[in-house]
C-alpha positions, 0 to 999 in steps of 0.5 A: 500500500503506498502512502500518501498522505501522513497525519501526525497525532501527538500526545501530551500527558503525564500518563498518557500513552498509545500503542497498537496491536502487531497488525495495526488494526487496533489502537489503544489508547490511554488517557487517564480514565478508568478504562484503555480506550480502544479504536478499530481502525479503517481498513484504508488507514494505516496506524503506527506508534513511533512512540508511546507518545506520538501516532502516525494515520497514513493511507491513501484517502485525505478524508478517511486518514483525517477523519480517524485523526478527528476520530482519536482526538476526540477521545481526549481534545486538548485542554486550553489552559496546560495543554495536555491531552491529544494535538495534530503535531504542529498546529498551535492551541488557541487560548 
């Protein structure tokens, strides 16, 4: 599968960390809850953990790569005031 579009997330959290399964179809999250978050992920998206604190999407569709980068920021959106919680790398937190 060639990639063409890379979406890079970053985590920011004392405890906060993410992982996948060794296939890549399951992302594990955790955020600080209770619980381990886990997300199916989309065929056409590829998900890699460079590490535990920093998520790659690749694939080919620009909508369906950014739609499950939405999908895992979501979980834990960034916090304006310490700004822990999930960002796309790169792109600065409004105050």
């Amino acid at each position: 599968m060639a990639t063409k579009l890379f979406c890079f997330l970053e985590i920011i959290g004392v405890g906060y960390k993410a992982s996948t399964n060794a296939q890549g179809s399951i992302l594990y999250l955790k955020l600080g809850f209770s619980h381990e978050i886990r997300l199916q992920v989309t065929p056409s998206v590829r998900v890699f953990c460079l590490k535990p604190n920093l998520i790659c999407c690749t694939g080919m569709d620009h909508q369906k790569v950014t739609q499950f980068a939405a999908i895992v920021k979501s979980c834990k959106p960034p916090e304006v005031y310490k700004g822990k919680g999930i960002h796309l790398q790169h792109h600065p937190t409004k105050k």
